[in-house]
FIMARNU-315715 format. One record per residue: residue number from 1; residue in three letters; z, y negated, x of N, C-alpha, C in turn. Coordinates in pm, whole numbers, plus 50000, padded with zeros to 5 digits. Example, Ala and Ser with C-alpha at 12.3 -4.5 7.8 and 13.67 -1.06 7.14 Angstrom:
% residues 2
[pt 1,'ala',[50780,50569,51319],[50780,50450,51230],[50780,50330,51320]] [pt 2,'ser',[50708,50225,51285],[50714,50106,51367],[50787,49997,51290]] 
% end
This chain:
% residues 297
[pt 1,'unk',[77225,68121,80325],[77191,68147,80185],[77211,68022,80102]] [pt 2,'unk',[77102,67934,80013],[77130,67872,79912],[77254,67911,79840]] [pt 3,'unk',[77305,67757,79808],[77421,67783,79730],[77355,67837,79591]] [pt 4,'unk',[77285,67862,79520],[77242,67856,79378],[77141,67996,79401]] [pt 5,'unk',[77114,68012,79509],[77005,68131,79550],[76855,68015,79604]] [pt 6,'unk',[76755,68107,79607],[76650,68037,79612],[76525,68043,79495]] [pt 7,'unk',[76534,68113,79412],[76401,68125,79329],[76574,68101,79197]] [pt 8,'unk',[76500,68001,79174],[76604,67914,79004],[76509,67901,78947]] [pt 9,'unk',[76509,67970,78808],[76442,67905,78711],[76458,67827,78630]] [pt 10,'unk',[76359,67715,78571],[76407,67610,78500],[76367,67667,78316]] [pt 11,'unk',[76488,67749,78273],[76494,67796,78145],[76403,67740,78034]] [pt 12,'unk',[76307,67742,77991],[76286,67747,77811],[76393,67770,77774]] [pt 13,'unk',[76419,67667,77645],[76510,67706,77481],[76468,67756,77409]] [pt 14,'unk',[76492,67874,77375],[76441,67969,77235],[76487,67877,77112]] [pt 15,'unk',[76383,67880,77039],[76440,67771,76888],[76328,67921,76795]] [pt 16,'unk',[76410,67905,76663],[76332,68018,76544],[76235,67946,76490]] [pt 17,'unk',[76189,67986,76420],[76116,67959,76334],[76112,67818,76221]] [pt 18,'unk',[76215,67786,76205],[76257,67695,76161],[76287,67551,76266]] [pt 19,'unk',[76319,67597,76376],[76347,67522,76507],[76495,67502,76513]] [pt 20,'unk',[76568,67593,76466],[76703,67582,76493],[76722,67675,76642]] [pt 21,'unk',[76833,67621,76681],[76862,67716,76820],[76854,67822,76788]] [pt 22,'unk',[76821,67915,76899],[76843,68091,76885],[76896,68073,77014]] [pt 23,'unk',[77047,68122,76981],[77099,68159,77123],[77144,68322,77130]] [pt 24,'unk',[77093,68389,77091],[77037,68543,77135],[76927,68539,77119]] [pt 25,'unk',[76854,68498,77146],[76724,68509,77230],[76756,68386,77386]] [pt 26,'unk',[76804,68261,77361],[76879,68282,77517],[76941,68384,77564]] [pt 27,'unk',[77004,68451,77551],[77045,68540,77598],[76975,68638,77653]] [pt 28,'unk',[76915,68654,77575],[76827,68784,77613],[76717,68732,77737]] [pt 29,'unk',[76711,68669,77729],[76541,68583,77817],[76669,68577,77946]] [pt 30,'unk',[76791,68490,77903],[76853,68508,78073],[76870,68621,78146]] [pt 31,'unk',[76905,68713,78055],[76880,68862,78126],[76814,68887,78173]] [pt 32,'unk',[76707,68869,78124],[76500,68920,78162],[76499,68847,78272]] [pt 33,'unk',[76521,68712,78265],[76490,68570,78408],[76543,68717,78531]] [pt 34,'unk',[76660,68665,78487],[76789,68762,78605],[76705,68877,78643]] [pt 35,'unk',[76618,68974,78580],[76606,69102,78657],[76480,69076,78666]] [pt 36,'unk',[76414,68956,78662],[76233,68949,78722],[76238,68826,78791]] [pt 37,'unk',[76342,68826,78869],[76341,68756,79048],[76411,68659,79041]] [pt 38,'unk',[76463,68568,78949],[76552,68493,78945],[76674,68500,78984]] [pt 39,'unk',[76732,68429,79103],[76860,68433,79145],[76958,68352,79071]] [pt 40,'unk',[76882,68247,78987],[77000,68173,78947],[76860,68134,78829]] [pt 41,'unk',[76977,68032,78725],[76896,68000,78563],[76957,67870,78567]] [pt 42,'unk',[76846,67738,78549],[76863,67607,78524],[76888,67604,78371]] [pt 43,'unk',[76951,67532,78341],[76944,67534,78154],[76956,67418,78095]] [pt 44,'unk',[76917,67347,78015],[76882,67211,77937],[76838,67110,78040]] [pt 45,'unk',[76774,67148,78123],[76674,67071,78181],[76540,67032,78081]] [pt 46,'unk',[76474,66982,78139],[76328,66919,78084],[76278,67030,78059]] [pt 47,'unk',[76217,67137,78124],[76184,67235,78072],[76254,67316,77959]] [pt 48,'unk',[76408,67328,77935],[76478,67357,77849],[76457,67257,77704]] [pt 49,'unk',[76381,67161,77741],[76375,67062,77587],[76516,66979,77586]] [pt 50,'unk',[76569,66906,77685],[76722,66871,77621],[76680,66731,77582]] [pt 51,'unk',[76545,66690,77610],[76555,66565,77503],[76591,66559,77333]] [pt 52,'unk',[76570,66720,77291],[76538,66725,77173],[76673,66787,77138]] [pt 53,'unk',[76741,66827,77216],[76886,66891,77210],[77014,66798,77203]] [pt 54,'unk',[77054,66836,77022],[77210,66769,77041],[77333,66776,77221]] [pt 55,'unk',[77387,66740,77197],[77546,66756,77279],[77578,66889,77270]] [pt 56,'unk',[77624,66874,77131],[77661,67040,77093],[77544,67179,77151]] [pt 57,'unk',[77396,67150,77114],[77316,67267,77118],[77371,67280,77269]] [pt 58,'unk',[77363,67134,77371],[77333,67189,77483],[77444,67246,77581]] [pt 59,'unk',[77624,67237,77530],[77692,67283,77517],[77682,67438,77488]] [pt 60,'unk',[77645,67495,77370],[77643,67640,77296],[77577,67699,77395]] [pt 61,'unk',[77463,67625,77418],[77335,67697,77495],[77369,67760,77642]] [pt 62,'unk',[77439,67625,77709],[77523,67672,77850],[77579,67752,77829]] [pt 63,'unk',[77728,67790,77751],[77816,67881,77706],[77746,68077,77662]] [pt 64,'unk',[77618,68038,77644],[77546,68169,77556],[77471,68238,77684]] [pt 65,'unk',[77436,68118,77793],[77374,68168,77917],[77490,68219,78029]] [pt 66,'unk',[77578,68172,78061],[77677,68201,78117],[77733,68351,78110]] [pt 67,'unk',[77731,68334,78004],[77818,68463,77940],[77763,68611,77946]] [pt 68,'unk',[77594,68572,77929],[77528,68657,77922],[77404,68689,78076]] [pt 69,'unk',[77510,68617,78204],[77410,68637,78294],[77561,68607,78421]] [pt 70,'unk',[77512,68713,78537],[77597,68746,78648],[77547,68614,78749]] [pt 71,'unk',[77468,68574,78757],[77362,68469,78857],[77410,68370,78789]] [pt 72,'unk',[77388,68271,78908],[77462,68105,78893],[77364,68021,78759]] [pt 73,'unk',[77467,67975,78702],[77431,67863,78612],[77415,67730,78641]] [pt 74,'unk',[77359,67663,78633],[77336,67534,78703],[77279,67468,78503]] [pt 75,'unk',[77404,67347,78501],[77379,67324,78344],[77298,67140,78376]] [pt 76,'unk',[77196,67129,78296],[77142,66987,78282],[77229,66945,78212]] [pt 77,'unk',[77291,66819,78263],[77352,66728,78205],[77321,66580,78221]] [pt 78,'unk',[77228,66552,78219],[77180,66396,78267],[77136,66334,78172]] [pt 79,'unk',[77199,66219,78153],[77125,66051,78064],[77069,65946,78127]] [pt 80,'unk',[77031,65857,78065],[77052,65715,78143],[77130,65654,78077]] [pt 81,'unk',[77253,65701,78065],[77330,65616,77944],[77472,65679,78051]] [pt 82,'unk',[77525,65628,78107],[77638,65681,78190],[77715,65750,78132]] [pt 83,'unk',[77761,65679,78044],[77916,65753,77924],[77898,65893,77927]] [pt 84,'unk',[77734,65879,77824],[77721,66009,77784],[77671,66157,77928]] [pt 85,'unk',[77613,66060,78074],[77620,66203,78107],[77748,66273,78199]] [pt 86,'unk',[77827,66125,78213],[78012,66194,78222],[78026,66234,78100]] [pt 87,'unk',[78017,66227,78003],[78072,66346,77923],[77997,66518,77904]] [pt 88,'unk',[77896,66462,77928],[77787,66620,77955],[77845,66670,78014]] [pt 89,'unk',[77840,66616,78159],[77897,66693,78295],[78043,66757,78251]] [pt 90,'unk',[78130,66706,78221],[78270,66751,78150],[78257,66869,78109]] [pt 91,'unk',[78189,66872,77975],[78198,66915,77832],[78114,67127,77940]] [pt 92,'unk',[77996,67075,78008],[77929,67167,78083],[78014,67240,78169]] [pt 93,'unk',[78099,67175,78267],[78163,67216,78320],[78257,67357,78265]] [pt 94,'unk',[78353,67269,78141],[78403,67374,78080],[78348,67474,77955]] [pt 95,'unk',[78209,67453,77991],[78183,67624,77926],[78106,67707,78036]] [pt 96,'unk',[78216,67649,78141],[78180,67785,78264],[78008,67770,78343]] [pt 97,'unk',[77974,67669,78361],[77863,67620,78413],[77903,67606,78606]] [pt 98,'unk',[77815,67666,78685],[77852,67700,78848],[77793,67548,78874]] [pt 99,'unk',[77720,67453,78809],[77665,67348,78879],[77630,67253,78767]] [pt 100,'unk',[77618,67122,78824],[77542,67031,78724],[77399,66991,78762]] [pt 101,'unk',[77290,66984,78725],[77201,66864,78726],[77187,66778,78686]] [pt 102,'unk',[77145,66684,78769],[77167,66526,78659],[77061,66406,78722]] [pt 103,'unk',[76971,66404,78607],[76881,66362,78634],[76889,66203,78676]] [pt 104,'unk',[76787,66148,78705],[76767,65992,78733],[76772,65932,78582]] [pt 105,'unk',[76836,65846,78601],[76851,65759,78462],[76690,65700,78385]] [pt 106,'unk',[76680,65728,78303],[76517,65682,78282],[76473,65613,78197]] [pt 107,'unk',[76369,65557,78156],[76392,65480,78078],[76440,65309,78084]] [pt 108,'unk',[76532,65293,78115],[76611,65163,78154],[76595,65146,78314]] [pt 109,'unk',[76549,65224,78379],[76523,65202,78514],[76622,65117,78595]] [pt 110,'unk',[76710,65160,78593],[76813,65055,78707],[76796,65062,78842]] [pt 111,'unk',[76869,64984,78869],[76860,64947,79048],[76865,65041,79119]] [pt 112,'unk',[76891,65038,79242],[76887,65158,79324],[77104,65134,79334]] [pt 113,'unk',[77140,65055,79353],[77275,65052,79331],[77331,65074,79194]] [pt 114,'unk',[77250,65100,79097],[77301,65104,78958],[77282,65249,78974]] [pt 115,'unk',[77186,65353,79003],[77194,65469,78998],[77268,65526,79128]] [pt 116,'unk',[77313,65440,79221],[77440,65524,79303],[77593,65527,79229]] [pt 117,'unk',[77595,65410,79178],[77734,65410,79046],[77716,65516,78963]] [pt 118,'unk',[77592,65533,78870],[77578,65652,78839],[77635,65828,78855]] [pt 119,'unk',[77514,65809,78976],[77568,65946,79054],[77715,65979,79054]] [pt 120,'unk',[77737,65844,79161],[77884,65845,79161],[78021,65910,79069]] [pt 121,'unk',[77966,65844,78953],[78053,65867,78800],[78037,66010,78794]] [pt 122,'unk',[77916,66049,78784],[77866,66217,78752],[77954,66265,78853]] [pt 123,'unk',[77972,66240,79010],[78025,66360,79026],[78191,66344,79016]] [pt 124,'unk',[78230,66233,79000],[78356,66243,78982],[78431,66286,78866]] [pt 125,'unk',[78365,66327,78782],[78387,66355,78639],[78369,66481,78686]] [pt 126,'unk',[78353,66565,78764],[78366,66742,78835],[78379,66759,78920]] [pt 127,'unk',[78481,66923,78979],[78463,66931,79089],[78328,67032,79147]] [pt 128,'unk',[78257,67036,78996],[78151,67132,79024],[78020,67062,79165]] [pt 129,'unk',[77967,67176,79188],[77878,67083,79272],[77700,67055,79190]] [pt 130,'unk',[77683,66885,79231],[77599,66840,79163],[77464,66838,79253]] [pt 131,'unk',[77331,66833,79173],[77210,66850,79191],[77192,66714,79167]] [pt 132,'unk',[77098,66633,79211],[77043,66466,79146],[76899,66533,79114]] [pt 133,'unk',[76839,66500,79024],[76727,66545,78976],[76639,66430,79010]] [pt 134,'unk',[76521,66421,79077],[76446,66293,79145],[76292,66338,79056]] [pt 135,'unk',[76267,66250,78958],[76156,66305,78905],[76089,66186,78891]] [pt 136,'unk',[75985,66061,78940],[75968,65952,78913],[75856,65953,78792]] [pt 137,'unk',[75786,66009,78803],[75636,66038,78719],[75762,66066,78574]] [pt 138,'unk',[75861,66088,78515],[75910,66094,78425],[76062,65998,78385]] [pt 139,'unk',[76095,65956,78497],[76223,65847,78498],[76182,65740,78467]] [pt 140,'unk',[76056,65692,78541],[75984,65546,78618],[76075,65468,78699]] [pt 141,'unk',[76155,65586,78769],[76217,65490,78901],[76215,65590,78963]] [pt 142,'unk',[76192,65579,79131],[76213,65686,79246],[76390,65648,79257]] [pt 143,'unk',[76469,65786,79295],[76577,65745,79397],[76558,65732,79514]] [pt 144,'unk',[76599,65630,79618],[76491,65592,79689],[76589,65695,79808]] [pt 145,'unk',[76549,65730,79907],[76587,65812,79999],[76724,65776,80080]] [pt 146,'unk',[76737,65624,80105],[76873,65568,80125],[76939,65568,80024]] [pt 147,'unk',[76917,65578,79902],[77031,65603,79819],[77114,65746,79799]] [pt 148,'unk',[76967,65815,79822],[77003,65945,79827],[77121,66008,79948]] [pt 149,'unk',[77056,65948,80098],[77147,65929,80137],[77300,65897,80137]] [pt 150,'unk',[77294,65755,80120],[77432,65730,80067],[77537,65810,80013]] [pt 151,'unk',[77434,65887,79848],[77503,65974,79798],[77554,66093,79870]] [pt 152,'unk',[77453,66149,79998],[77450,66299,80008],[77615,66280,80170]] [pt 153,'unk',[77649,66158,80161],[77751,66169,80312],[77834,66079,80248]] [pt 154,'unk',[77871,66016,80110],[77981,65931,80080],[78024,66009,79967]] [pt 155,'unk',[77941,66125,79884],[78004,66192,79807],[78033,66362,79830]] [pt 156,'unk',[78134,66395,79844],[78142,66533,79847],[78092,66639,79816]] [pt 157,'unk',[78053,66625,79673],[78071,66752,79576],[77895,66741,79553]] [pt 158,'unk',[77809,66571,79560],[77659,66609,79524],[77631,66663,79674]] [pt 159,'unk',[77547,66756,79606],[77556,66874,79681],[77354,66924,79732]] [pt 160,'unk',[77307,66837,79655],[77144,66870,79694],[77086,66803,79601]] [pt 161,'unk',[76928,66817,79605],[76858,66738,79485],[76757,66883,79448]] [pt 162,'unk',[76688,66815,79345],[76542,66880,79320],[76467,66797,79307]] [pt 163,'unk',[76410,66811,79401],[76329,66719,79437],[76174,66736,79384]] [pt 164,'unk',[76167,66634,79264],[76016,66609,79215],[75920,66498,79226]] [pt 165,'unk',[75974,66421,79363],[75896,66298,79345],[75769,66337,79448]] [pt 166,'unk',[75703,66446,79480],[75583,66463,79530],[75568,66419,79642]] [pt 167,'unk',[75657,66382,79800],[75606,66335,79844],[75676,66380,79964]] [pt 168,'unk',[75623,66525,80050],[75671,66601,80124],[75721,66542,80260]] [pt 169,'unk',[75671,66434,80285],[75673,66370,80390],[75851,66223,80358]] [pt 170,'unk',[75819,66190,80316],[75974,66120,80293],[76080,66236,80249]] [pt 171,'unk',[76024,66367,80181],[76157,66438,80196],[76181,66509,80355]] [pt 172,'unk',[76100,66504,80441],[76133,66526,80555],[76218,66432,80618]] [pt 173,'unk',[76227,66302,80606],[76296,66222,80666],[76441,66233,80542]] [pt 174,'unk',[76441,66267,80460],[76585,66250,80362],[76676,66380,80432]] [pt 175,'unk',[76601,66523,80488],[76666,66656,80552],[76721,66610,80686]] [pt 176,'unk',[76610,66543,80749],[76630,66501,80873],[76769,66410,80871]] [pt 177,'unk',[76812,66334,80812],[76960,66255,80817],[77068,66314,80676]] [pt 178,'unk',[76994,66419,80635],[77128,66443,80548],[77232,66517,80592]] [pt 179,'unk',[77393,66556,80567],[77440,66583,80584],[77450,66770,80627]] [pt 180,'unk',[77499,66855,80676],[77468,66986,80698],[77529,67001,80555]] [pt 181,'unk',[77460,67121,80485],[77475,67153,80375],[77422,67107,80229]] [pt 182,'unk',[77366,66973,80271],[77281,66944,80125],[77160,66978,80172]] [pt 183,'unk',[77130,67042,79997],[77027,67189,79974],[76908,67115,79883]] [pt 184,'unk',[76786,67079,79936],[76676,67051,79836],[76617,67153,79811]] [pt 185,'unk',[76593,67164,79634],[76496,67231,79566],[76372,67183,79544]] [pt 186,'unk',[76309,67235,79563],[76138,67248,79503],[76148,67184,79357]] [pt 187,'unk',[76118,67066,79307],[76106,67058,79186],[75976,67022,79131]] [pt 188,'unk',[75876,67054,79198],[75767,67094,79222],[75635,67254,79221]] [pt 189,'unk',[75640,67310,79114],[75586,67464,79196],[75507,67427,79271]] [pt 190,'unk',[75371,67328,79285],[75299,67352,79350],[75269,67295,79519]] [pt 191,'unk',[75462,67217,79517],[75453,67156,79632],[75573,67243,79690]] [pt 192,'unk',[75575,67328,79652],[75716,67420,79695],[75681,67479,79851]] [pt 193,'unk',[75563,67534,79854],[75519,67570,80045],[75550,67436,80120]] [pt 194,'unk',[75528,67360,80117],[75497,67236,80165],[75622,67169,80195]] [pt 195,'unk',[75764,67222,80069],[75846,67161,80113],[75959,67231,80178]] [pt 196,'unk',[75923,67411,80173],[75977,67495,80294],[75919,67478,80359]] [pt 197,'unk',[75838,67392,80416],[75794,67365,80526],[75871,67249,80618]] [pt 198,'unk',[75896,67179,80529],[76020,67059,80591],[76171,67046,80598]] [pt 199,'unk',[76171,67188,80511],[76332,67210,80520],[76394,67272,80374]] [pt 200,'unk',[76327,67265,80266],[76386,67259,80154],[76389,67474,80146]] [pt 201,'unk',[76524,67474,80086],[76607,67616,80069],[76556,67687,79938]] [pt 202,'unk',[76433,67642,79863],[76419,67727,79718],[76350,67639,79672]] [pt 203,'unk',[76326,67697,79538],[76245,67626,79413],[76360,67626,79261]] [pt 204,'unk',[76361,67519,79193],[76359,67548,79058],[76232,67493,79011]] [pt 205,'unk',[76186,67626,78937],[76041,67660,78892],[76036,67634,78753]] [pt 206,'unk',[75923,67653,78698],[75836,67700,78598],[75790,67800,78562]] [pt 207,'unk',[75654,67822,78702],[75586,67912,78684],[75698,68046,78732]] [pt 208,'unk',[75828,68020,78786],[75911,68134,78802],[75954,68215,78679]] [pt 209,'unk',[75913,68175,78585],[75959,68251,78446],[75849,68346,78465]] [pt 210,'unk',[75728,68365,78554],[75642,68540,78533],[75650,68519,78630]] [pt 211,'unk',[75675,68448,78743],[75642,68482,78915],[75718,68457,79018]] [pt 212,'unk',[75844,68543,78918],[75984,68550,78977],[75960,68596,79082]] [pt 213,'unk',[75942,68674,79084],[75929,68827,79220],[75795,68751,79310]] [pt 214,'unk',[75702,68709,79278],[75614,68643,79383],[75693,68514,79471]] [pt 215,'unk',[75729,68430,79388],[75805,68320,79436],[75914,68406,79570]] [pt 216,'unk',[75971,68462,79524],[76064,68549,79631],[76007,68594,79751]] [pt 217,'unk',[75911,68638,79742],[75827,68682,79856],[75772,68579,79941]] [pt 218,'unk',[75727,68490,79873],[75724,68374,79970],[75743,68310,80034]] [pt 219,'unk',[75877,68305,79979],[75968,68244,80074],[76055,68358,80161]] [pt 220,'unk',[76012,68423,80145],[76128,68547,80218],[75981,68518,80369]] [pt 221,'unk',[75875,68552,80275],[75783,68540,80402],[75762,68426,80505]] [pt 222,'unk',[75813,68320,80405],[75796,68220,80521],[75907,68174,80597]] [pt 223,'unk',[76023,68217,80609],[76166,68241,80658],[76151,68291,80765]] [pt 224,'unk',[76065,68454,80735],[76078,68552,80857],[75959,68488,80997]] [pt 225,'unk',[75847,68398,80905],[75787,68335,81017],[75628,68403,81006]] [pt 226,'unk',[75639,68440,80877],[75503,68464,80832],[75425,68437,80788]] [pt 227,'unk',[75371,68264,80793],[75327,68195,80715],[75198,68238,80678]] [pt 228,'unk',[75163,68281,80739],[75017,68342,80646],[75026,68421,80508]] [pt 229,'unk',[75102,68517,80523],[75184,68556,80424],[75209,68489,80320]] [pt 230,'unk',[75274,68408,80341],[75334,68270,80242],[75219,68208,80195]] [pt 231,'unk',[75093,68233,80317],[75022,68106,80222],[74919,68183,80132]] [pt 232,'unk',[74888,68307,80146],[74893,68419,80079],[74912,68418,79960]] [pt 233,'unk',[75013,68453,79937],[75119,68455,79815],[75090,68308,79739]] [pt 234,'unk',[75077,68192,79824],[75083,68093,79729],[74940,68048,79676]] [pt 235,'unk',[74859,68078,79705],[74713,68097,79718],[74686,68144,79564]] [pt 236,'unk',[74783,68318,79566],[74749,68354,79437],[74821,68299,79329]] [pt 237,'unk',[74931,68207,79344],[74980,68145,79299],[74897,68013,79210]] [pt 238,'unk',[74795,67948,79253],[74739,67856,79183],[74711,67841,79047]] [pt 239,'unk',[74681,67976,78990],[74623,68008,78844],[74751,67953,78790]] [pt 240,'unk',[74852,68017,78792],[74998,67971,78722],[75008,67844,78754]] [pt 241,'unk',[75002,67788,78829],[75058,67647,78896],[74955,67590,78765]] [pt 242,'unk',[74784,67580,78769],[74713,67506,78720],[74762,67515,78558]] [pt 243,'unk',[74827,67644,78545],[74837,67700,78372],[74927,67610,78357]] [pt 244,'unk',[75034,67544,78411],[75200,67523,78319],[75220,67409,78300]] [pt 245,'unk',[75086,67339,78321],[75132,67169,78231],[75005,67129,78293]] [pt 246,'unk',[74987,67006,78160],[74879,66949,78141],[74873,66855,78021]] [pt 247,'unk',[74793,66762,78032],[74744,66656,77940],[74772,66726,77786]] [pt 248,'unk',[74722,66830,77785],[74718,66845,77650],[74796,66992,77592]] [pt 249,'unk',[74902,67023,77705],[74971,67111,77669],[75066,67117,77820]] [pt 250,'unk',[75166,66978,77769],[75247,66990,77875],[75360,67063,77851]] [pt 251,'unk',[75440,67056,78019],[75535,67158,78024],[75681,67100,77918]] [pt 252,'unk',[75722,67215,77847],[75709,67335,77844],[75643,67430,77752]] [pt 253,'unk',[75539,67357,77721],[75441,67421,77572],[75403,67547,77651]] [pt 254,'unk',[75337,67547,77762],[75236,67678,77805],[75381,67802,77856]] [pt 255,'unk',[75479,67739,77913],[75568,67825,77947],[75582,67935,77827]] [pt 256,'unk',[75656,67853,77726],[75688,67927,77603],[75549,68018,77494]] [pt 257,'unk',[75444,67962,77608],[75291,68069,77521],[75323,68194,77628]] [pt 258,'unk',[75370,68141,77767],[75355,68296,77809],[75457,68412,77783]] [pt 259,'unk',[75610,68367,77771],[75663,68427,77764],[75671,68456,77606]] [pt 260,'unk',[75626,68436,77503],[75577,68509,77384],[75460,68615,77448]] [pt 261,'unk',[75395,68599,77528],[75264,68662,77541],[75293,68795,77605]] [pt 262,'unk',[75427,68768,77691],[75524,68883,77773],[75620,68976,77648]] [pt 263,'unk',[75637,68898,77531],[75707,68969,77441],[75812,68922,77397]] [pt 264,'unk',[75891,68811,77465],[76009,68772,77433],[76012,68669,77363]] [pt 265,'unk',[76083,68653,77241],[76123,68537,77106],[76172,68426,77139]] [pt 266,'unk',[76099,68329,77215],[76126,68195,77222],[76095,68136,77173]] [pt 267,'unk',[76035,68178,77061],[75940,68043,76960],[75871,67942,77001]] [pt 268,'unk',[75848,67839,76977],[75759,67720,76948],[75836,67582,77012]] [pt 269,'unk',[75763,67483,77046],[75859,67360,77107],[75895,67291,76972]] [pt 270,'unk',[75992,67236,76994],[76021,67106,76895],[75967,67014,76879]] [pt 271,'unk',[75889,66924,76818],[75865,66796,76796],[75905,66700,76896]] [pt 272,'unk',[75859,66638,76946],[75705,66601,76985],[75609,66709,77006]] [pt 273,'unk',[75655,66816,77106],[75631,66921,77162],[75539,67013,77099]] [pt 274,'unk',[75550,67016,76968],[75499,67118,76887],[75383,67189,76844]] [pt 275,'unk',[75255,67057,76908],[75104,67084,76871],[75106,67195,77052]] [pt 276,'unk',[75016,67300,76976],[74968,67354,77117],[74834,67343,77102]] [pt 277,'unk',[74744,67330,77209],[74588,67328,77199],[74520,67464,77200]] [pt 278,'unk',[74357,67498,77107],[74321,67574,77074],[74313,67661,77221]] [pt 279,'unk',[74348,67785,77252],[74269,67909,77355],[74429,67929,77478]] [pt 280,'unk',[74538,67849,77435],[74665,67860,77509],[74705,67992,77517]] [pt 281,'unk',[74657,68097,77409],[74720,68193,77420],[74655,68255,77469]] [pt 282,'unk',[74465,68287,77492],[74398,68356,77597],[74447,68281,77735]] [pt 283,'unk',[74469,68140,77762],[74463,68100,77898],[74587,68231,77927]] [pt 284,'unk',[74700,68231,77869],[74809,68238,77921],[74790,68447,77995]] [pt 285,'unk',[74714,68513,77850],[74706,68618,77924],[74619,68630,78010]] [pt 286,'unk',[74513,68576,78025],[74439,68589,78150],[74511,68513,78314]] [pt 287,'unk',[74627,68485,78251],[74706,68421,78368],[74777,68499,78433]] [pt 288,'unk',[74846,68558,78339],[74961,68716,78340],[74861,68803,78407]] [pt 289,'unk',[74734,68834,78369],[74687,68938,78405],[74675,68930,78575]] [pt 290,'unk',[74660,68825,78615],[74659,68778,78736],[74810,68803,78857]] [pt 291,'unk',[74881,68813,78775],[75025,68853,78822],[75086,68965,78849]] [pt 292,'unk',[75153,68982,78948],[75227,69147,78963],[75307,69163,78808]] [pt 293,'unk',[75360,69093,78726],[75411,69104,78658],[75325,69171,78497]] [pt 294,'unk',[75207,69129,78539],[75092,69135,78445],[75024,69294,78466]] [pt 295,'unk',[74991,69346,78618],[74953,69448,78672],[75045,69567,78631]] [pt 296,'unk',[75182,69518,78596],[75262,69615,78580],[75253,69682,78435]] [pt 297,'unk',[75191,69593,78372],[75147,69655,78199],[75263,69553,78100]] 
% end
């Protein structure tokens, strides 16, 4: 069994109307995640908006999800600014957070030895166990697979990645020499078959905020050795995959059209975030409609 489960979703931040936090409507949406297939809830990740999120919001926000959900918390805490994401990791820790993520430093792009010091710092600042978040298309640096290494048999506690650098074939060789017990996620939906195919234990999703319960099946199916099944399932999966980011309504703009479209008060992105493009809200129900979740009314 994944330490975190296998279908994690990577949370939307509910903000009002005004764009102040709503943390009962986090709340409420972690509930909803929790009983429509989600084993576990990512929170102030990229999809959560934590560029746009104080210290404090993303503090409250962990603390409001926690509290209000039985399934593992796994809290974003990553900078490229070291100080600040040892103090994330800290500050996360103690409002009862089961895990950290922590992304690649970005921006400033350091070495491949500057982001093992990194890591390093992150996990020693907890005894929680840490995720490295590998996203290059948004860092502009890969962690390169020997570093990853390094990290995954000289540090204890990092404990897996999520892996978004697209490239199913070098994460086969990172499973192949990692240690027993470090766990890659899908940080990918649409490369998620591809990378239970090489070893990786789950997804933290996107499109898992309506295709909780599909995502589950998939992988349950391709476990038992049913890959047709799986490829099945992921097949009907494309519509969502194509819906949840894009040029002109990236993630997490379309997320937060569907789950308004499902009913639940997450409001609007923050700035930058904030323009959505004209017909987002037909794409999104003709997307749903496409879904067991959608079929169900």
């Amino acid at each position: 069994m994944a330490r975190f489960g296998k279908v994690l979703t990577a949370m939307v931040t509910p903000f009002r109307d005004d764009g102040s936090l709503d943390l009962g409507a986090a709340a409420v949406l972690a509930r909803w995640l929790a009983d429509n297939g989600s084993d576990g809830l990512v929170v102030a990740g990229t999809t959560g908006e934590a560029p746009t999120l104080t210290h404090d919001e993303q503090i409250e926000l962990i603390g409001a999800v926690v509290s209000a959900v039985d399934v593992p918390v796994v809290a974003g805490a990553g900078s490229n600014d070291t100080a600040a994401a040892v103090e994330l990791t800290e500050r996360a820790a103690e409002a009862g957070a089961g895990g950290i993520l922590s992304v690649a430093p970005y921006y400033n792009r350091p070495s491949q030895a500057g982001m093992a010091r990194h890591f390093s710092a992150v996990a020693a600042a907890t005894r929680l166990p840490v995720l490295i978040y590998d996203i290059p298309v948004r860092t502009g640096r890969k962690v390169d697979t020997a570093t990853l290494l390094e990290l995954a048999h000289g540090v204890a506690n990092i404990a897996g990645i999520k892996d978004a650098a697209g490239d199913p074939a070098e994460t086969a060789q990172l499973i192949a020499q990692a240690p027993d017990g470090f766990e890659v996620y899908s940080g990918d939906d649409s490369l998620t078959l591809p990378l239970l195919a090489v070893g990786a234990v789950g997804v933290i999703g996107v499109a898992t905020h309506w295709t909780g319960a599909e995502h589950a099946d998939m992988i349950a199916a391709f476990e038992r050795g049913d890959v047709a099944a799986a490829r099945r399932i992921n097949a009907g999966l494309q519509p969502s995959f194509n819906y949840e980011t894009g040029l002109a309504a990236p993630n997490p703009v379309p997320a937060k059209a569907m789950m308004r479209r499902i009913g639940l008060p997450v409001g609007h992105c923050r700035p930058p975030l904030d323009v959505e493009p004209d017909g987002l809200a037909a794409a999104a129900a003709a997307v749903l409609a496409g879904t067991r979740l959608g079929a169900q009314g």
